[in-house]
MARPALUM-653342 format. One record per atom (N, C-alpha, C): x, y, z; residue in one letter. Coordinates in steps of 0.05 Angstrom, whole numbers, padded with zeros to 5 digits, always signed. Layout:
REM MARPALUM-653342
XYZA ...
END
This chain:
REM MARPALUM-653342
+01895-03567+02145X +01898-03540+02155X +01875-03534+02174X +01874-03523+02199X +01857-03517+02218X +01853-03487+02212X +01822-03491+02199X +01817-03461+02190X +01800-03449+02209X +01805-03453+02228X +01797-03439+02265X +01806-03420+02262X +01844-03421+02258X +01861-03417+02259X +01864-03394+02247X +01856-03387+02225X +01855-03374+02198X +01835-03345+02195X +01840-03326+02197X +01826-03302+02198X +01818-03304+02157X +01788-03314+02166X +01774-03315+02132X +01780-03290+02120X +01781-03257+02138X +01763-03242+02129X +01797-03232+02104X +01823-03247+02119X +01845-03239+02096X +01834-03243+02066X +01821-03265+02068X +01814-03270+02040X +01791-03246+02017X +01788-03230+02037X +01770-03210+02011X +01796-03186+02018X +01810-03185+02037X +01845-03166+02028X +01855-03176+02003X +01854-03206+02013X +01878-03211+01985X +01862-03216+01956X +01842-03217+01957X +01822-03212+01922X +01820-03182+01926X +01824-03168+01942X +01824-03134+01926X +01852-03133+01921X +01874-03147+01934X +01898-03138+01923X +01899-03149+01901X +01896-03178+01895X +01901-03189+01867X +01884-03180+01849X +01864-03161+01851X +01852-03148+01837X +01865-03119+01826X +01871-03104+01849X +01872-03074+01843X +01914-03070+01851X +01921-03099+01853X +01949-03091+01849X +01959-03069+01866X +01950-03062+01877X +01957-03032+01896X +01938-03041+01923X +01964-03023+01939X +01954-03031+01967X +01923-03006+01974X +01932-02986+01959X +01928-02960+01970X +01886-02963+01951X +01891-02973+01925X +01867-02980+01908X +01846-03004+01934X +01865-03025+01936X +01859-03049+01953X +01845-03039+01975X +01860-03011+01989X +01841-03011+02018X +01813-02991+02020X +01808-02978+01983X +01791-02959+01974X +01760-02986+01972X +01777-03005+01958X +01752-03025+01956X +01745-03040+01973X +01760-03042+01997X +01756-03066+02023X +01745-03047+02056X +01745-03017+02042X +01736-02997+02065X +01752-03006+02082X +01782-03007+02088X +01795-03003+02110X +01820-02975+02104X +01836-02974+02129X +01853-02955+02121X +01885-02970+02105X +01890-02948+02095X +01924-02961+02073X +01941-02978+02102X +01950-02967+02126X +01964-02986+02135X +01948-03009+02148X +01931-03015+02151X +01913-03034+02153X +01907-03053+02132X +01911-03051+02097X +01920-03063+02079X +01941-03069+02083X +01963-03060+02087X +01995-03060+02088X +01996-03087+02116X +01983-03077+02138X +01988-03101+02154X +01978-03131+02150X +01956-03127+02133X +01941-03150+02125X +01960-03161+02105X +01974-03152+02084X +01990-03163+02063X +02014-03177+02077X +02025-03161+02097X +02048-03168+02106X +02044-03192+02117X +02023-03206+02130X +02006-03233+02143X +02001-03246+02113X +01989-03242+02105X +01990-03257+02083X +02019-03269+02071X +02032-03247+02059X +02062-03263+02045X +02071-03275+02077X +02073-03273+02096X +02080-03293+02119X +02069-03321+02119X +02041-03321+02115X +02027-03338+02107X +02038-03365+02078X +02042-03343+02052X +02043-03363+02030X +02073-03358+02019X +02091-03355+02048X +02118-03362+02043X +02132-03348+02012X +02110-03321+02010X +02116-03306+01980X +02109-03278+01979X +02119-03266+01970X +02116-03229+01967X +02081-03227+01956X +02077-03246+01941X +02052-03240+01923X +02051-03219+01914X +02061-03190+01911X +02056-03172+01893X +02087-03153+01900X +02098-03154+01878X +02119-03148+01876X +02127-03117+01852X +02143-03103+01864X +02146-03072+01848X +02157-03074+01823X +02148-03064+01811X +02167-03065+01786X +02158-03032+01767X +02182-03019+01773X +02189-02998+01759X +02157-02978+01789X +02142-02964+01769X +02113-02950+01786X +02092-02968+01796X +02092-02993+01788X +02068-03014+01790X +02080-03034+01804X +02061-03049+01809X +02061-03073+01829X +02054-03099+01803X +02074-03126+01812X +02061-03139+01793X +02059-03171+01804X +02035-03186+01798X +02035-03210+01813X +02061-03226+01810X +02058-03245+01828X +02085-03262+01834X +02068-03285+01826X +02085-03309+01810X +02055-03334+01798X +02049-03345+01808X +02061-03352+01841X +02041-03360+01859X +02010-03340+01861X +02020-03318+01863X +01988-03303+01861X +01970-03299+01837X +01994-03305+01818X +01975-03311+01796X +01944-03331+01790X +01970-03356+01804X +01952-03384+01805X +01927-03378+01827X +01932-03354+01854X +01914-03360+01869X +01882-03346+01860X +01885-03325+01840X +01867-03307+01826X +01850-03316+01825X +01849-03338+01806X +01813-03350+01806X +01806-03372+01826X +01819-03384+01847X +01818-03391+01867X +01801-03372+01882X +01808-03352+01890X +01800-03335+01914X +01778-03319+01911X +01777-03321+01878X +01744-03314+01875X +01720-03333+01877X +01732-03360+01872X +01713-03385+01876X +01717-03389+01902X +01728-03390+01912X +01724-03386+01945X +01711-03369+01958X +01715-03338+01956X +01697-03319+01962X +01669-03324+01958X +01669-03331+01931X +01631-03338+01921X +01621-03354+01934X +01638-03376+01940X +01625-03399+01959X +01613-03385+01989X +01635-03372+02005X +01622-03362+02020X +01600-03340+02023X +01601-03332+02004X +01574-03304+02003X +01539-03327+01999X +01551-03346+01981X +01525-03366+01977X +01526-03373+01998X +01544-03383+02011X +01534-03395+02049X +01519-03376+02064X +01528-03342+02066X +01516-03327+02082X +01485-03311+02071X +01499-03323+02045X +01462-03308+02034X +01442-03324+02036X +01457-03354+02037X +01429-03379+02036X +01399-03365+02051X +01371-03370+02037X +01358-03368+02058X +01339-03385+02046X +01318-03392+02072X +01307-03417+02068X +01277-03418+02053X +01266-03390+02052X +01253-03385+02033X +01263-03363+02009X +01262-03369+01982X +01267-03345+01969X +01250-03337+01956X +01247-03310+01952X +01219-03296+01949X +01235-03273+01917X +01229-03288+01896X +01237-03274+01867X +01232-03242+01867X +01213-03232+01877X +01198-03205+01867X +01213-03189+01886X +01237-03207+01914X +01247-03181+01927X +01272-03189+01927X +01281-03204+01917X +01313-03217+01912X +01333-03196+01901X +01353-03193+01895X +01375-03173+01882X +01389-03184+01870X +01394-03209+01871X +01423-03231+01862X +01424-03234+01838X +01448-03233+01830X +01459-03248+01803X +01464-03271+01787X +01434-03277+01772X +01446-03306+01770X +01464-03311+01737X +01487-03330+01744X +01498-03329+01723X +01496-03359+01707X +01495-03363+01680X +01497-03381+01661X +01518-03380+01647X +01532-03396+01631X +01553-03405+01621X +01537-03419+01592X +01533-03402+01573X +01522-03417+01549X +01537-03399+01522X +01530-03424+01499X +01531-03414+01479X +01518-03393+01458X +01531-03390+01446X +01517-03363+01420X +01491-03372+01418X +01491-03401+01406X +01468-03421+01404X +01452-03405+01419X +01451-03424+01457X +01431-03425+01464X +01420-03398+01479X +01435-03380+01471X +01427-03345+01476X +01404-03333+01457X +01410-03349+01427X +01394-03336+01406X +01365-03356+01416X +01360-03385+01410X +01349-03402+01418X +01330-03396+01446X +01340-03393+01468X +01329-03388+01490X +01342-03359+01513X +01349-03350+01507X +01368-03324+01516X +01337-03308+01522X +01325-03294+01504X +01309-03277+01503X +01283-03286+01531X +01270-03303+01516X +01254-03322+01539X +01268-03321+01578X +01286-03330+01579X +01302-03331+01609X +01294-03297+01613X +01314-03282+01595X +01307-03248+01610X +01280-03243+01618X +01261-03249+01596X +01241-03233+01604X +01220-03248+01628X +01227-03278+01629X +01213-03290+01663X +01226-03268+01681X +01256-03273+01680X +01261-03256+01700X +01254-03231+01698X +01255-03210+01690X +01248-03178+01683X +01224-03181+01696X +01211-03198+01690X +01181-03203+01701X +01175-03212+01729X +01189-03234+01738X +01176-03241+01756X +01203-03234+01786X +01229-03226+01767X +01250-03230+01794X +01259-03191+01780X +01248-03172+01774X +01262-03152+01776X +01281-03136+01784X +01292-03147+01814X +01317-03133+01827X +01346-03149+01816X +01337-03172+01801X +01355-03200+01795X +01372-03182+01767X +01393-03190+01765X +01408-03192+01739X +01407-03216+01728X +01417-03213+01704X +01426-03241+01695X +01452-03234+01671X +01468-03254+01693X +01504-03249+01668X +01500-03282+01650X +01498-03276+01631X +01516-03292+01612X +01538-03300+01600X +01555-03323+01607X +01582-03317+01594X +01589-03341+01574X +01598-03333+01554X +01604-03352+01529X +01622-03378+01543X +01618-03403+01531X +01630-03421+01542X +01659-03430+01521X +01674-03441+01532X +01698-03447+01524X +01713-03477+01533X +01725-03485+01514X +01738-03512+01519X +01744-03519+01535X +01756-03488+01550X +01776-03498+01577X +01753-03501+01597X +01735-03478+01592X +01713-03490+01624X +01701-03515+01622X +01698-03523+01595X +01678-03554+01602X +01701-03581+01606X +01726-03569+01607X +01752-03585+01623X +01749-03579+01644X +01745-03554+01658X +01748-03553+01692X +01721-03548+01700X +01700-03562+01695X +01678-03554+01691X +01661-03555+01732X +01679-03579+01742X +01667-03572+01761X +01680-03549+01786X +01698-03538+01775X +01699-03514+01786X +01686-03486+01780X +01686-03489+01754X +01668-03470+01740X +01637-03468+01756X +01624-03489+01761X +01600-03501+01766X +01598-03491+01799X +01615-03489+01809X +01615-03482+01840X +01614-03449+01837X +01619-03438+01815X +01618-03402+01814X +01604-03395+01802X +01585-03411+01781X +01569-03400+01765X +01538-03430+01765X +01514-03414+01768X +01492-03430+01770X +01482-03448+01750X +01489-03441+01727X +01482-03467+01709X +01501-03462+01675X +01496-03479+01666X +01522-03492+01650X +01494-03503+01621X +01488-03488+01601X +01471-03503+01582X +01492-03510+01566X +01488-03538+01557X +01504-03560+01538X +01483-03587+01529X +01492-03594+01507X +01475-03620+01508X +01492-03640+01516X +01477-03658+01510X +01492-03684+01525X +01514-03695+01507X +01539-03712+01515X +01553-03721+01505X +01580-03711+01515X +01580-03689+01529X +01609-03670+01543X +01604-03679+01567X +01587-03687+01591X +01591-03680+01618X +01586-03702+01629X +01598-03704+01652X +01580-03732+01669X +01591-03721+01702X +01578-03743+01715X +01583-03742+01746X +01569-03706+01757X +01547-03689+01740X +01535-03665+01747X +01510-03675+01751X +01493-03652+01768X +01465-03657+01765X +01457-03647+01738X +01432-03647+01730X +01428-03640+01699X +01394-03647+01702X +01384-03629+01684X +01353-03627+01675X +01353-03621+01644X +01338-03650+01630X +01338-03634+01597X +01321-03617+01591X +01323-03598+01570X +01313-03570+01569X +01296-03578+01540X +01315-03587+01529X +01287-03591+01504X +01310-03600+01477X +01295-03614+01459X +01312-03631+01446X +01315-03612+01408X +01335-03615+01391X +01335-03605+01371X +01352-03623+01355X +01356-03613+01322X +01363-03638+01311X +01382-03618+01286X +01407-03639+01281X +01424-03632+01264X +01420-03623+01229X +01426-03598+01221X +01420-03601+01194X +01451-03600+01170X +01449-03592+01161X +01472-03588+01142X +01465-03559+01129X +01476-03536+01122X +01495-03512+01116X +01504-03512+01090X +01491-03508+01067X +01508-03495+01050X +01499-03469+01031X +01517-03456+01009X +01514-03436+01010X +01488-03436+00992X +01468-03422+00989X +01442-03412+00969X +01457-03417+00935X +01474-03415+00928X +01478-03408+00900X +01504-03437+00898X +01507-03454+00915X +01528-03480+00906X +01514-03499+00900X +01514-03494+00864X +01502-03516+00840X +01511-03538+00849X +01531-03544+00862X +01544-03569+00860X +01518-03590+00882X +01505-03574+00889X +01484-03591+00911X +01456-03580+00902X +01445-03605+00907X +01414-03601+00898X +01392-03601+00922X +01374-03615+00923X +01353-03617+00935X +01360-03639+00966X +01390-03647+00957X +01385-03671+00980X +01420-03668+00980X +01442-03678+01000X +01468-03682+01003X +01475-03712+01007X +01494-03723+00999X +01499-03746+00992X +01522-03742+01016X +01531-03776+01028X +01556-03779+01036X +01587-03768+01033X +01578-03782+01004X +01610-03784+00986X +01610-03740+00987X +01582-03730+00984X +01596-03703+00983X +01610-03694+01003X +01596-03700+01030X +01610-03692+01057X +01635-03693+01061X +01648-03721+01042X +01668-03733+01052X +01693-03715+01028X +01678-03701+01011X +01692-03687+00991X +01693-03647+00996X +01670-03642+01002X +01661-03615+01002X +01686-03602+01033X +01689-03572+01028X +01709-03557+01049X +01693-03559+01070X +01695-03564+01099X +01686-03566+01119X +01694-03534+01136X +01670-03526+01149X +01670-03509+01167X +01660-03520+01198X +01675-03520+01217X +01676-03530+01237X +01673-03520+01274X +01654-03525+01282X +01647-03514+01307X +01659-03520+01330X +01683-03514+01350X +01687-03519+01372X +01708-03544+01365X +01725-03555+01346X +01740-03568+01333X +01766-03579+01345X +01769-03595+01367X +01787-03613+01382X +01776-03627+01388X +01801-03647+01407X +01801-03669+01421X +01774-03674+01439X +01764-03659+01457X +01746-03656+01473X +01724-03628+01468X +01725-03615+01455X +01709-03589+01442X +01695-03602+01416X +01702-03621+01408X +01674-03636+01378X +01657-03645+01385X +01633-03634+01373X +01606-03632+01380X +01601-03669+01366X +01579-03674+01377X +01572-03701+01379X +01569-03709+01356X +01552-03694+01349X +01547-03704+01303X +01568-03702+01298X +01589-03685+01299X +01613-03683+01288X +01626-03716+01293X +01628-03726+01323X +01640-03752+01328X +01622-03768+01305X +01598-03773+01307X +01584-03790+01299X +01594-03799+01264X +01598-03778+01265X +01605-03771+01231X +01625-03795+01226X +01649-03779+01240X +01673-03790+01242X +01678-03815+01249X +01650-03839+01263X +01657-03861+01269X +01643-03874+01246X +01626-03864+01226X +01612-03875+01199X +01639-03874+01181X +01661-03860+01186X +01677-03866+01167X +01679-03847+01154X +01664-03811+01157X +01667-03789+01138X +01685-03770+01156X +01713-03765+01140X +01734-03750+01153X +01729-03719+01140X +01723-03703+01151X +01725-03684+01140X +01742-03665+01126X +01741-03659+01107X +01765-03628+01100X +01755-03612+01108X +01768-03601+01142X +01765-03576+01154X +01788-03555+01137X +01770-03541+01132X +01785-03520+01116X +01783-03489+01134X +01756-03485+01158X +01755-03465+01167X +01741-03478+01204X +01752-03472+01220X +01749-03472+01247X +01740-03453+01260X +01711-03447+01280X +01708-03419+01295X +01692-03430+01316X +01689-03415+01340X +01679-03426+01365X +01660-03404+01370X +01646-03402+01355X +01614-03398+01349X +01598-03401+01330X +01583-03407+01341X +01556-03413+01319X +01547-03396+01306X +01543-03375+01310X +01530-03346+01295X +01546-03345+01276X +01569-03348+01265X +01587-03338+01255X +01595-03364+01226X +01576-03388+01232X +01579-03408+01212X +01571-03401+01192X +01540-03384+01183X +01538-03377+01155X +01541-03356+01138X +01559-03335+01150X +01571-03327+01135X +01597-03332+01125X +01607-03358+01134X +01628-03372+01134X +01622-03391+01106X +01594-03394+01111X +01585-03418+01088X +01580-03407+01056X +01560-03373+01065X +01554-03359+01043X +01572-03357+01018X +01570-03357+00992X +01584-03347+00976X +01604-03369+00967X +01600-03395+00982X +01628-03420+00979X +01621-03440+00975X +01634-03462+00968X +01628-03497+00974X +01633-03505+00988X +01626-03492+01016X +01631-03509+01035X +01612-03518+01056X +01614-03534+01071X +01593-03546+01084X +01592-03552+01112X +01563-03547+01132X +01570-03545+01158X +01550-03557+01177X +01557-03563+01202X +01526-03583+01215X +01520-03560+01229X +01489-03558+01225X +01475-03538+01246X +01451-03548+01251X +01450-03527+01286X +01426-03539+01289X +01404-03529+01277X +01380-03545+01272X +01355-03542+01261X +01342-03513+01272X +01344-03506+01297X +01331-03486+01315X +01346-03459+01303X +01367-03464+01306X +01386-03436+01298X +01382-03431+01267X +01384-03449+01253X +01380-03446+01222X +01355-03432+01213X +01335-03446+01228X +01304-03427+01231X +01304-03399+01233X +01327-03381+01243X +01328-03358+01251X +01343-03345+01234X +01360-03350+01215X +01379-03341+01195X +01365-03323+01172X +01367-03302+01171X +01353-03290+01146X +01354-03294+01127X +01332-03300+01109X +01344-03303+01080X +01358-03295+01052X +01359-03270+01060X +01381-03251+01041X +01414-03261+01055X +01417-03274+01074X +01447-03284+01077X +01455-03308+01060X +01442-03321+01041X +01445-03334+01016X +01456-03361+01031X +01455-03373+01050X +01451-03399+01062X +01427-03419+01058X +01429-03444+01056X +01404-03464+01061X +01414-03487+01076X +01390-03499+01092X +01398-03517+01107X +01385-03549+01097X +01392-03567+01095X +01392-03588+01082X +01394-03616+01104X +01377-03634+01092X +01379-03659+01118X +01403-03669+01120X +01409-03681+01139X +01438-03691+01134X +01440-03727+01129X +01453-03726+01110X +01453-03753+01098X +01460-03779+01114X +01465-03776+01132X +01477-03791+01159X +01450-03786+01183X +01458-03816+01197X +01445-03809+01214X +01453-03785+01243X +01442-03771+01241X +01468-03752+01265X +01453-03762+01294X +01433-03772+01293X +01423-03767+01328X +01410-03745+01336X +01393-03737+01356X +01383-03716+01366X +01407-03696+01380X +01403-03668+01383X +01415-03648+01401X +01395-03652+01425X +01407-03664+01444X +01388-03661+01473X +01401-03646+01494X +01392-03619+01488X +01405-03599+01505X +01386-03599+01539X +01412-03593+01551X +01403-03599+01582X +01416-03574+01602X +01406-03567+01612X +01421-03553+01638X +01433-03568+01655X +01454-03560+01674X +01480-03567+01687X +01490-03560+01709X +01482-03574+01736X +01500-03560+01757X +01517-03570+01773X +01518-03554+01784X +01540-03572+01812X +01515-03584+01839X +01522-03608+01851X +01506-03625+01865X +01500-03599+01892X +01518-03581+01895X +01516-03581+01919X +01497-03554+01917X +01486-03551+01894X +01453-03529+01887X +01439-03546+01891X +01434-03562+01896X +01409-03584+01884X +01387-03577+01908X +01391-03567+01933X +01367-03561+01947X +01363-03527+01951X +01388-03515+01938X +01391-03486+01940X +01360-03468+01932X +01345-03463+01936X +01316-03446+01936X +01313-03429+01914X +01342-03425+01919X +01343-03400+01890X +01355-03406+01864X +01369-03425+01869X +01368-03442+01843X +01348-03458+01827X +01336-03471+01847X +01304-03489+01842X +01296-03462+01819X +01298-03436+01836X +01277-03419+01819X +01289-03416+01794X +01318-03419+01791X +01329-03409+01761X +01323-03429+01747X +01324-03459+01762X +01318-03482+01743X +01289-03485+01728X +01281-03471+01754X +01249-03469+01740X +01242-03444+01710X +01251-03426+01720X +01259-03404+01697X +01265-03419+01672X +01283-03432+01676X +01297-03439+01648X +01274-03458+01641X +01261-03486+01649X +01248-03502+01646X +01228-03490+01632X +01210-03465+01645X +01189-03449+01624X +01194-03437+01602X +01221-03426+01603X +01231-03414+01585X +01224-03435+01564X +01239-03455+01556X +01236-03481+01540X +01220-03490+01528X +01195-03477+01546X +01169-03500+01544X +01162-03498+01521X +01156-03474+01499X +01155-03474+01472X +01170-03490+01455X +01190-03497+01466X +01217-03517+01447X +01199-03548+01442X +01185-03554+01465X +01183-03579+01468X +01141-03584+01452X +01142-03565+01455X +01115-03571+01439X +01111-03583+01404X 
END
């Protein structure tokens, strides 16, 4: 496609329309006038050989071609605002920008606090969004990675990204304060017997100790499944059942929640959690600075 050809600026028409569904909303947020939306739409469905927003009853409703184009046209848009914002020095203390991460419950409790307050401190006009991660993004991960600045995970999910490790932690075992059935230490044969509570629990969403487990030969009885971490011990409290956590997070659990954490009888391997991007940050100025952010943030982890 010869995008000479191609008036870019349709593309922030057609993300206010696939946004605000209305032509009349669409041309409130794009500062033009309603038939000036209206002519832009009409170029568009000429364009993608489709109505893209179609009436139904008082409302307008996508057509699934426009469906599919939704998060397209926002990762496209972002791309270009990073092209026109690039600049070749960036200066934290007068910046405005948004930087976003893609992490877990984990590494919010873990290192969450630390990241805010570099920035509060040293980049004040800066936000920072965090958004919980999910199965499906670390499947489309390098699209994800083109819209959002970094990706914390440990190793064992990702390849073909740039990546910096952040600091390393180690697997424990979960059970409840008052289950006699365990003493001072957890045995195999129990693992391979006790109810399993399970973190992030598929094909491509099982955490590495979990694999590891599973290639020693201990199958679990998953009896309970949840895709966060925060939410494991009160899952554990009050039961016989049993869960891998990390050492860092377990440290933080209060002790009136009637949990203990215990070595795990297996060898599990280290958690070597790392930050995550797409190649084409790697000289971006203002990323350097988030990477650096995060890297201090850490630096207590690694002592």
């Amino acid at each position: 496609m010869n995008l000479a050809r191609l008036d870019l600026n349709l593309l922030v028409t057609l993300d206010a329309l696939l946004q605000q569904r209305s032509v009349t909303r669409a041309a409130d947020q794009v500062g033009l006038s309603q038939p000036a939306v209206s002519a832009q739409l009409a170029r568009l469905r000429r364009h993608f050989h489709d109505e893209l927003l179609t009436r139904v009853g008082n409302q307008y409703r996508l057509t699934p071609l426009a469906a599919q184009l939704a998060e397209r046209v926002r990762v496209a848009l972002s791309g270009v605002e990073r092209v026109f914002a690039a600049d070749p020095v960036f200066d934290p203390a007068a910046a405005t920008r948004e930087f976003s991460m893609v992490v877990s419950d984990y590494s919010i409790v873990v290192l969450g606090a630390q990241i805010a307050a570099l920035l509060a401190a040293e980049a004040p006009g800066c936000r920072l969004r965090l958004t919980a991660n999910t199965p499906r993004q670390i499947d489309m991960v390098d699209q994800v990675l083109v819209n959002t600045d970094l990706l914390l995970m440990p190793h064992g999910f990702l390849e073909g990204l740039s990546y910096r490790d952040v600091y390393s932690d180690e697997w424990v075992c979960l059970v409840s304060a008052d289950n006699d059935d365990v003493g001072a230490e957890l045995t195999v044969g129990q693992l391979q017997t006790m109810p399993w509570v399970l973190t992030y629990h598929g094909t491509t969403a099982s955490t590495p100790a979990a694999r590891q487990m599973r290639m020693l030969g201990i199958e679990p009885h998953v009896q309970v499944v949840t895709e966060t971490f925060l939410t494991v011990p009160v899952l554990i409290a009050g039961t016989k059942r049993v869960a891998l956590f990390q050492r860092l997070l377990a440290e933080t659990i209060p002790q009136d929640l009637g949990v203990r954490s215990l070595p795990c009888p297996f060898a599990a391997g280290p958690l070597l959690e790392a930050m995550w991007w797409h190649p084409i940050h790697d000289d971006d100025p203002e990323h350097r600075y988030l990477r650096d952010v995060v890297d201090r943030a850490a630096a207590g982890l690694r002592t």
